[in-house]
C-alpha positions in Angstrom: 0.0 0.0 0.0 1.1 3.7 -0.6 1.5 6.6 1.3 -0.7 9.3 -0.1 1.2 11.8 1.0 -1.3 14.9 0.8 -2.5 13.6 -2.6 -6.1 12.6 -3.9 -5.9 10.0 -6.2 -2.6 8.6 -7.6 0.5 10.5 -6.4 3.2 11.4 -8.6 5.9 8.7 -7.3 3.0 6.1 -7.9 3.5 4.0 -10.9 0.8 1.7 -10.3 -2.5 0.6 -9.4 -3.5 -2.8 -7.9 -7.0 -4.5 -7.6 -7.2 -7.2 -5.2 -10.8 -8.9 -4.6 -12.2 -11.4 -2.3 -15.9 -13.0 -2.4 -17.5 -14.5 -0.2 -20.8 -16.8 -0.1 -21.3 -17.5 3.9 -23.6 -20.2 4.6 -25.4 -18.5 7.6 -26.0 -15.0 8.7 -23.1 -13.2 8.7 -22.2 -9.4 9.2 -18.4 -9.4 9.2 -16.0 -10.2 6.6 -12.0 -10.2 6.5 -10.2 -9.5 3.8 -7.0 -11.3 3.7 -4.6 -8.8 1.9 -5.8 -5.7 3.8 -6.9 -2.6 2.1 -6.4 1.0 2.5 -9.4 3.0 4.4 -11.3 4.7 1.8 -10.3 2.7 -1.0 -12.3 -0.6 -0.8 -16.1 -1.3 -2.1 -18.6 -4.0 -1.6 -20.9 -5.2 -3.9 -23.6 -7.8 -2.6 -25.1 -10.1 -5.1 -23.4 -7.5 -8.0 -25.1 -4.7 -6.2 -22.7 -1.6 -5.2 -23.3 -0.7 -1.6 -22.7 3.0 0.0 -19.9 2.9 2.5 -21.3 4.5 5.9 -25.0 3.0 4.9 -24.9 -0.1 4.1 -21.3 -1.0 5.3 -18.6 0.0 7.4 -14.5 -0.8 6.5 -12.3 1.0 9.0 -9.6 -1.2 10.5 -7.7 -1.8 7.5 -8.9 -5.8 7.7 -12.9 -6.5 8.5 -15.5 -5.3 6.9 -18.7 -5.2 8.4 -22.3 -5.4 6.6 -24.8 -3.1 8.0 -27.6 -5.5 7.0 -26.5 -9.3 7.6 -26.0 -11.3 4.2 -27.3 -14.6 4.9 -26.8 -18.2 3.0 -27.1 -17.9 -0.6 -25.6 -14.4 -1.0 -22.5 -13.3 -2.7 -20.5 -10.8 -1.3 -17.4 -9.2 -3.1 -15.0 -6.8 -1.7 -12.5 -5.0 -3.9 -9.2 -2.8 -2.6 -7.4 -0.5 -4.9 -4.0 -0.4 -3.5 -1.2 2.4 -5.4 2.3 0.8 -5.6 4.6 3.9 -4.8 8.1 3.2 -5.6 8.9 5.7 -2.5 7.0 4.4 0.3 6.2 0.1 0.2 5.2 -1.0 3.6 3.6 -4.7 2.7 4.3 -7.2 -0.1 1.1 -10.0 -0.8 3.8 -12.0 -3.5 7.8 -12.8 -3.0 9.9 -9.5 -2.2 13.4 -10.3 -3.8 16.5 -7.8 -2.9 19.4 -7.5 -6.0 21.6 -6.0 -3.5 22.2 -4.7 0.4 18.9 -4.1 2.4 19.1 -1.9 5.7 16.7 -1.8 8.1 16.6 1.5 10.4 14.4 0.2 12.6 13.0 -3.5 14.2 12.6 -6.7 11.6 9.7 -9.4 12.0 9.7 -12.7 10.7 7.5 -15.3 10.9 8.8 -17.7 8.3 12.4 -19.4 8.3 15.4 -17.1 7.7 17.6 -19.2 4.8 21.0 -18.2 4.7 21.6 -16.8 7.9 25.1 -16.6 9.9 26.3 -16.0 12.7 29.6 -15.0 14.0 31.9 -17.0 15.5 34.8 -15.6 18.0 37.4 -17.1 20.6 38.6 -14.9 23.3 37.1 -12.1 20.9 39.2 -12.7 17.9 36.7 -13.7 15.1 36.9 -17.1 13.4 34.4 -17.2 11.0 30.9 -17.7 10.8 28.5 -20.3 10.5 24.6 -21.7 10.4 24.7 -23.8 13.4 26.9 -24.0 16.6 26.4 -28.0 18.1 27.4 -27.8 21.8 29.6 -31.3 22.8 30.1 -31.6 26.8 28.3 -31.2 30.0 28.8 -28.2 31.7 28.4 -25.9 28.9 27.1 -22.5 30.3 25.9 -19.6 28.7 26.1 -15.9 29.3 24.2 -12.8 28.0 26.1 -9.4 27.6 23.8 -7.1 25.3 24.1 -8.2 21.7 26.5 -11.2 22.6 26.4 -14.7 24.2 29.3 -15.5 25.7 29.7 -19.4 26.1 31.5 -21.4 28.3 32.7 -25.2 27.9 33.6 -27.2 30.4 33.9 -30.5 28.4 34.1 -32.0 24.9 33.5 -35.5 24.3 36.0 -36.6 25.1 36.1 -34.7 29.0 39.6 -33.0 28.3 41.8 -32.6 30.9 39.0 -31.8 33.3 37.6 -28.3 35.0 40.3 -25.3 34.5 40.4 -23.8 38.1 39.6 -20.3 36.1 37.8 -19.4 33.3 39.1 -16.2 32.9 41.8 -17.2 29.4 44.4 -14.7 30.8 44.3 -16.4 34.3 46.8 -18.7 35.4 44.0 -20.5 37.0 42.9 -21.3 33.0 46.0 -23.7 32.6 45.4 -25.9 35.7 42.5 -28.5 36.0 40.7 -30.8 38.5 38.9 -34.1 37.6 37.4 -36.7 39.7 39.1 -39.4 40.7 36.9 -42.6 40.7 33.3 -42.8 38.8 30.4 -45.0 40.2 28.1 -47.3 37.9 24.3 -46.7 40.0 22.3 -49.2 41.2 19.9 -50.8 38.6 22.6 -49.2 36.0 24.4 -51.3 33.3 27.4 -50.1 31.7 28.6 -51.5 28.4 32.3 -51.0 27.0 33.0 -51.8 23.9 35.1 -50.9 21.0 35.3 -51.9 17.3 38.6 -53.2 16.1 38.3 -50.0 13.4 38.5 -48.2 16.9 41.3 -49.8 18.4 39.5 -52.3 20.7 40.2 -50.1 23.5 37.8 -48.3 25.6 39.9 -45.8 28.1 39.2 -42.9 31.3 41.3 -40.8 32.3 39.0 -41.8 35.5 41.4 -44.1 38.2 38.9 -46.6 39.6 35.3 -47.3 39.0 33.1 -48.7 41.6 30.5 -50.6 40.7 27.1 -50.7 43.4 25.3 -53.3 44.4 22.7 -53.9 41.4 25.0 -52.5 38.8 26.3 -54.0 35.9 29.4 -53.6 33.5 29.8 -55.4 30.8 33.5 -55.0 28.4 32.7 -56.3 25.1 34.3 -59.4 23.6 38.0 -58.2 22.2 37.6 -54.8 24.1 40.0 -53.6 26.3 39.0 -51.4 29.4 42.3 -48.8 30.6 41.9 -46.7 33.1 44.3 -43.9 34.5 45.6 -43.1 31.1 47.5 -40.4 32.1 48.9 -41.7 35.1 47.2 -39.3 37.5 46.1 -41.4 40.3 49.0 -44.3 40.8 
């Protein structure tokens, strides 16, 4: 829709008109119709079984969207409403088709959207340098927490997959705290838990913790597969 701007009728910057209609036939007695493009107050008519009706006497259309019958039409009618909507190259607030963009689009104020955004990034920085951008950040680890500073998330891992080293004593990266790390010592398999090691011989057959002991409660189960081999203490932390 356009902006008027002052003007009756078709502004100078408008190089357009557009009809858009809707009928309807309701099956009961009905008062209120919607019309599903919008129209422009002022600029809509309604013509009831091909009859032109007078805005103000025999209908009312104020809110952009409903229209509303001053007599009911009932089952058997048909109701049309048409919108005359001016295309102004200076001033285009809505779009009823697909809006395509040959080169940058700014946006001074909010954006809405309530279909998917294809295409979108995000950045992606480590200690504030930038490292590139991508579609989708995948989280590995417990622990992971999450931190928000105005525009910015800052995220914290604890853990990959693999557990690292264990829990820096810091987070802060500058901290000497960052470079040292605690981990527990032993692990215990619950009660009414069963724990199943096993590793493919593409995977080395061997299942490993940096872990030194694992104690196994009463109702527990582990099972090492056939072939596997379970290590424990791999890096020699708890002899």
């Amino acid at each position: 829709m356009a902006d008027r701007s002052g003007y009756i009728g078709r502004a100078p910057s408008d190089s357009s008109v557009t009809i858009a209609r809707q009928n309807y036939t309701p099956t009961g007695i009905q008062t209120d119709f919607t019309f599903n493009s919008g129209y422009t107050v002022g600029l809509i008519d309604a013509y009831l079984n091909g009859v032109k009706l007078i805005e103000a006497n025999d209908y009312t259309a104020s809110d952009g969207s409903t229209v509303g019958l001053t007599t009911a039409a009932i089952s058997g009618d048909t109701l049309e409403l048409v919108a005359y909507k001016a295309f102004n190259l200076g001033f285009v607030n809505s779009s009823v088709a697909d809006f395509n963009v040959g080169a940058n689009l700014t946006v001074a104020g909010n954006a809405t959207f309530n279909g998917t955004v294809t295409g979108a990034t995000v950045g992606v920085s480590s200690a504030g340098t930038s490292i590139g951008n991508a579609k989708t950040l995948n989280f590995i680890g417990l622990g992971n927490t999450f931190a928000v500073e105005g525009d910015t998330v800052n995220i914290s891992i604890a853990g990959g997959g693999g557990g690292g080293l264990g829990t820096a004593l810091s987070e802060v990266k500058t901290d000497p705290g960052n470079q040292f790390y605690t981990t527990p010592r032993n692990v215990t398999i619950a009660t009414g838990t069963t724990f199943f090691a096993e590793a493919s011989a593409g995977d080395g057959g061997v299942v490993f913790s940096k872990l030194g002991r694992i104690h196994v409660a009463t109702g527990a189960t582990v099972h090492v597969g056939s072939g596997t081999t379970l290590a424990l203490d791999v890096l020699n932390l708890f002899i």
